[in-house]
C-alpha positions as CSV (number, residue, x, y, z in Angstrom):
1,X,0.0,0.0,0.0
2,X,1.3,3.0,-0.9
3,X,0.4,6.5,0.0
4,X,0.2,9.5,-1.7
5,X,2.6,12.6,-0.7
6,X,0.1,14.4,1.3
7,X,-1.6,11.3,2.9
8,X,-1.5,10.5,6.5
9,X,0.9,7.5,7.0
10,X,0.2,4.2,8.8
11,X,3.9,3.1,10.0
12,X,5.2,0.3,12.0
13,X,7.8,1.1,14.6
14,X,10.4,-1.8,15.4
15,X,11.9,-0.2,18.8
16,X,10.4,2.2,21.2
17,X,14.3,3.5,22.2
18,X,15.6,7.0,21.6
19,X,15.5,6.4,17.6
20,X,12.2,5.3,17.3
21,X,10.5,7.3,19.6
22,X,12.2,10.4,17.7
23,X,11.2,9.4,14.1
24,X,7.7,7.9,15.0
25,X,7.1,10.7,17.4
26,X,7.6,13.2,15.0
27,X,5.7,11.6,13.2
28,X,2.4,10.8,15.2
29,X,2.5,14.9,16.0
30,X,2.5,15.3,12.4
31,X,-0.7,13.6,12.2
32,X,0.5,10.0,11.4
33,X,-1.1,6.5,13.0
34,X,1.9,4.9,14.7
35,X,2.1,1.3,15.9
36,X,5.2,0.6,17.8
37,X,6.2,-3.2,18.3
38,X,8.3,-3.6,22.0
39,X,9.0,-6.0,24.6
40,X,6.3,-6.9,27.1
41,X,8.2,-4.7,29.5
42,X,8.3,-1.5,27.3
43,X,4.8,-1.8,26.0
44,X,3.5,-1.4,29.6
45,X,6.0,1.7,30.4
46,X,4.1,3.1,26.8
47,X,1.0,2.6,27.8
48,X,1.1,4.0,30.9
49,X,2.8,7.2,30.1
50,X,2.4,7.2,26.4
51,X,5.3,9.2,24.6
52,X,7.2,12.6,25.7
53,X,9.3,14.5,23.1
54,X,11.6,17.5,24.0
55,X,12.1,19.1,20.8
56,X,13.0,22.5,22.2
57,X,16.5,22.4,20.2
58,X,14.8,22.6,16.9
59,X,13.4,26.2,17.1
60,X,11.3,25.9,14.2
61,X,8.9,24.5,16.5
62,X,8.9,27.5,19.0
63,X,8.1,24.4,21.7
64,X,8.7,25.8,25.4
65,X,7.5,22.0,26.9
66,X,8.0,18.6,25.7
67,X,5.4,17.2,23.3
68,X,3.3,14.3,25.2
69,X,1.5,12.3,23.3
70,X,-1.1,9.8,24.9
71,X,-1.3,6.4,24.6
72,X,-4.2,6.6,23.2
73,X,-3.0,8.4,20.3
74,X,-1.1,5.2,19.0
75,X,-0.7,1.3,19.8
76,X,2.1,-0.3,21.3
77,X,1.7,-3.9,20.9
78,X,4.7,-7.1,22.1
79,X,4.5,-9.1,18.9
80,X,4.4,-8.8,15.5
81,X,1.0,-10.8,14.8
82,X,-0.9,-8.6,17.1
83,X,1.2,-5.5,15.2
84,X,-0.1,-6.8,11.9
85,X,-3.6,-6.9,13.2
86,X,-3.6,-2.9,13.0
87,X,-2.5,-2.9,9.2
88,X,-2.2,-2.5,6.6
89,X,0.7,-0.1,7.3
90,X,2.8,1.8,4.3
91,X,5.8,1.1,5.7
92,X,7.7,0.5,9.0
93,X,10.7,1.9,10.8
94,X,13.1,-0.5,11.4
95,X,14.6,1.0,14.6
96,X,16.2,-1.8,16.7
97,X,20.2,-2.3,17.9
98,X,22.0,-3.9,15.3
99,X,22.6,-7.2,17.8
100,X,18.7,-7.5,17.9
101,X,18.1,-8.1,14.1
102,X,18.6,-11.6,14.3
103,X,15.9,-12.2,17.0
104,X,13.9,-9.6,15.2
105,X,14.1,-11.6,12.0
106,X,13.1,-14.4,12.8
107,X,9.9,-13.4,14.2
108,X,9.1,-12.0,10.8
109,X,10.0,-14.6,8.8
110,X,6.9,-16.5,8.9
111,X,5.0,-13.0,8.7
112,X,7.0,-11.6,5.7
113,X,4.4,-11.9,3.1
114,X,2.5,-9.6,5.2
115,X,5.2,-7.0,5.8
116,X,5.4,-3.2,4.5
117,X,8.5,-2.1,3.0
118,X,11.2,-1.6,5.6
119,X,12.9,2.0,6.4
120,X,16.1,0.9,8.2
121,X,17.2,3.3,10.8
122,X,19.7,1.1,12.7
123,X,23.5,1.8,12.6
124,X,25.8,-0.1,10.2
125,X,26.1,-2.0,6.9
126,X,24.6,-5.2,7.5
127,X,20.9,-4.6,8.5
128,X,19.6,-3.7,5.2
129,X,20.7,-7.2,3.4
130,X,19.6,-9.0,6.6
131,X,16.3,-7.9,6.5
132,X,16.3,-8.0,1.8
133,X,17.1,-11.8,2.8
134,X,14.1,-12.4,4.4
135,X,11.7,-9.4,2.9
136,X,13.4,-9.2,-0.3
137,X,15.3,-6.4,-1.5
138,X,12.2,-4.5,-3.1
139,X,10.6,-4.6,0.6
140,X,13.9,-2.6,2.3
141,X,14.9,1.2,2.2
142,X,18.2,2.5,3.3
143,X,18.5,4.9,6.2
144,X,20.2,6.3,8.2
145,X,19.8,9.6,11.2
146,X,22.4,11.7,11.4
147,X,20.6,13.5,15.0
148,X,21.9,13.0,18.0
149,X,18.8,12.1,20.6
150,X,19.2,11.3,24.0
151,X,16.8,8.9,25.5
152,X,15.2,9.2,29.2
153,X,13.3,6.3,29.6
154,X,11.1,4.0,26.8
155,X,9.4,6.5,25.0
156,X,10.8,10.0,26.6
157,X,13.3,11.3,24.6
158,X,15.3,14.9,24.3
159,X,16.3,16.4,21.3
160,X,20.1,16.9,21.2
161,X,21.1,18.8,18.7
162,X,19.0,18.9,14.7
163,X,20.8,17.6,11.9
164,X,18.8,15.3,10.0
165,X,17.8,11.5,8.3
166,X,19.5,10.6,4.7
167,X,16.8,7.8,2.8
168,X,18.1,5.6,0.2
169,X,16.5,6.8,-3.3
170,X,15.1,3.7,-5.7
171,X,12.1,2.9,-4.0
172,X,8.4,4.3,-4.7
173,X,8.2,5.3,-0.8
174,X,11.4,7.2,-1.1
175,X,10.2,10.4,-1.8
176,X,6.8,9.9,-0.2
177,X,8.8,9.1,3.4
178,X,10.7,12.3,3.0
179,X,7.9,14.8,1.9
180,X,6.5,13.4,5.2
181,X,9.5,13.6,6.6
182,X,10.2,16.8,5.9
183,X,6.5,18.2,7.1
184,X,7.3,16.2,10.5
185,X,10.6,18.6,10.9
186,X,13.4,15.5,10.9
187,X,15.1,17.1,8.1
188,X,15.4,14.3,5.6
189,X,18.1,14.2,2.2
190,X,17.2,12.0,-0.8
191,X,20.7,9.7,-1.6
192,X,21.3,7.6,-4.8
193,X,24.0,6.0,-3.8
194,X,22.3,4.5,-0.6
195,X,25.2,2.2,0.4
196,X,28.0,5.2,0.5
197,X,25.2,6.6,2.7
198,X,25.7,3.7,5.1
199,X,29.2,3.1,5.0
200,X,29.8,7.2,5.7
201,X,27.6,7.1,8.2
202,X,29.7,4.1,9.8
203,X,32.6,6.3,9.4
204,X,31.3,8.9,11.8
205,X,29.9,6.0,14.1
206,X,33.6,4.7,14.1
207,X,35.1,8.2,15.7
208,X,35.5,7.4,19.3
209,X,32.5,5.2,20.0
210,X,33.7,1.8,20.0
211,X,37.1,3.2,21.9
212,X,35.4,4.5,24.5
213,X,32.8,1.9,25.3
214,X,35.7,-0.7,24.8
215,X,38.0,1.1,27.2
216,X,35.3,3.0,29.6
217,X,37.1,6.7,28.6
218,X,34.7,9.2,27.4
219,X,35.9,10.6,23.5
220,X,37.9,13.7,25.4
221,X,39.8,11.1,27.4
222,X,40.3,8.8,24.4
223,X,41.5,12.2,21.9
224,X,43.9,13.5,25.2
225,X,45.7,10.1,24.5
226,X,48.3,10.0,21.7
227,X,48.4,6.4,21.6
228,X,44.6,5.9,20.8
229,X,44.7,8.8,19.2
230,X,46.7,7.4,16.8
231,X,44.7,4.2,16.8
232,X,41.4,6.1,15.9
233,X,43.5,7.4,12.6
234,X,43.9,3.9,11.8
235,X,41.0,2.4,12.6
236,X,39.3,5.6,10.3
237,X,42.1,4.4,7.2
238,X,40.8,0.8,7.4
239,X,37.0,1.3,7.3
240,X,38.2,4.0,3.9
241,X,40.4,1.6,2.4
242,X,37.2,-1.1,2.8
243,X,34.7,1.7,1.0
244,X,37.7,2.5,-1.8
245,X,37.6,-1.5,-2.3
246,X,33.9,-1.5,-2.9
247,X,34.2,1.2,-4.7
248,X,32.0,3.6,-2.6
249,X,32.6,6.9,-2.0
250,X,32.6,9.0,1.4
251,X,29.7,11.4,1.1
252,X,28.2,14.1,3.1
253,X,25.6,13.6,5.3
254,X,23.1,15.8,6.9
255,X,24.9,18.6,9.1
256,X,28.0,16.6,9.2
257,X,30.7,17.6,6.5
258,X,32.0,13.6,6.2
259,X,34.6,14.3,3.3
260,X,36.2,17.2,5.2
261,X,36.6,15.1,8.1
262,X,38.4,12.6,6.1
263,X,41.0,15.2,4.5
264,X,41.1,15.8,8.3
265,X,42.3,12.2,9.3
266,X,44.7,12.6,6.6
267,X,46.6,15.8,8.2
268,X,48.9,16.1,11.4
269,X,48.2,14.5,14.1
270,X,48.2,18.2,16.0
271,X,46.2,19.2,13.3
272,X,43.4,16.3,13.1
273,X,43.0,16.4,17.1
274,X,40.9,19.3,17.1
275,X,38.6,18.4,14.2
276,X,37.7,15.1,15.0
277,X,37.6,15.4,18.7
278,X,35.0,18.3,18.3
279,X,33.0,16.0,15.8
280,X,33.3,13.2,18.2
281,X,32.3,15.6,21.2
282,X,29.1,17.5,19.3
283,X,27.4,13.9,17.7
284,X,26.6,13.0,21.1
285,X,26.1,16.3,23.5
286,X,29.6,15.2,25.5
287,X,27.4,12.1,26.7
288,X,29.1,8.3,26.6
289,X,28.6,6.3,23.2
290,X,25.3,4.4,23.6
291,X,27.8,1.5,22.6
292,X,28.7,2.2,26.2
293,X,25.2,1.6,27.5
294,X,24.7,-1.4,25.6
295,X,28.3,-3.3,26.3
């Protein structure tokens, strides 16, 4: 089912975490029907205090208090059959941690047929062939949010800083996810090359993150450091000499100048510090990776 530009959107929302509650909050106080699919555990926490949105940092929205939207506004269901009971949807958001597509997977393989096409909002490069192996390719959109959110509790999240969501180009819903988008203030960019998208993305993803989760050092700690400093550069220079391989190039995404930063990795040392520390520092409000959290 697809729906026209202007058209209200029915989506299903893998993932009630800071991601999902951004994009399909956004959404729902655009005027959207949202149906978000959580554990037991978070659908109760939704239901009972619906959603809360502090978009205050986007000041096109002139919003002096959080948005709250009611439970009774949208569904929050535990499994996918009962999700599927409130279809037919025109797409769903595929918002989940990358080490939850597996389990996420294979409660939809038996359910496939029944599936919208998939916007996937989760970080890295394997999700989107994951899911194209069990949905097919035509059923799966490239995404990927470039907006730093910070997350409170299921459902309540804070608006860190606007930048924006880059969608893959190729499908029919492309364009129709970023008018509506774009009316729900997330700030979306149309790519063609959807996989350069990804791997870019994982480029800024790589700055920091894994180091400091790995090593419990926040990204000033890690950046004070020469020695994994230095180990940063490299780890930068592999993930580029794996895009030049596949023959993908770094592009920029939205509010984040990705090619600069790689002429940046290729300077000095005293000269690199400074730009990709303050990158490291700004996608995430001076907060620790969610890596972090989740390791």
């Amino acid at each position: 089912m697809q729906a026209s530009t202007g058209s209200p959107l029915k989506i299903l929302t893998f993932g009630a975490g800071a991601i999902g509650t951004y994009i399909g909050g956004s959404l729902a106080i655009a005027g959207h029907s949202l149906v978000f699919l959580e554990r037991a555990s978070g659908v109760d926490e939704l239901r009972k205090r619906g959603l809360r949105l502090d978009l205050s940092a986007d000041s096109r929205r002139h919003a002096l208090d959080a948005f709250v939207i009611p439970s009774s506004a949208f569904a929050a269901v535990s499994s996918l059959e009962d999700a599927l009971r409130h279809g037919p949807f025109d797409a769903a958001l595929f918002a989940l941690k990358s080490f939850d597509t597996a389990a996420a997977l294979e409660e939809i393989k038996p359910l496939a047929g029944r599936m919208p096409p998939v916007l996937c909002m989760s970080n890295g490069v394997d999700n989107e062939p994951a899911l194209a192996s069990v949905l097919g390719a035509d059923k799966v959109i490239y995404g990927a949010l470039t907006t730093p959110v910070g997350r409170r509790a299921k459902g309540d999240i804070v608006l860190d800083k606007l930048r924006g969501v880059g969608i893959g180009e190729g499908h029919p819903l492309s364009r129709p996810l970023a008018a509506a988008f774009e009316a729900a203030y997330l700030n979306p960019r149309l790519y063609r090359d959807a996989l350069s998208m990804k791997w870019s993305k994982l480029l800024i993803n790589l700055i920091a993150n894994p180091t400091s989760a790995i090593l419990d050092m926040t990204a000033a700690e890690v950046f004070a450091n020469k020695n994994l400093f230095e180990l940063e550069i490299r780890i930068l220079r592999e993930c580029l000499a794996v895009m030049t391989a596949q023959d993908l190039k770094v592009v920029d995404l939205p509010g984040i100048p990705v090619r600069a930063l790689v002429l940046a990795s290729r300077l000095p040392l005293w000269l690199s510090k400074p730009l990709l520390s303050g990158t490291a520092a700004g996608g995430r409000g001076g907060k620790m990776p969610s890596l972090h959290i989740d390791l």
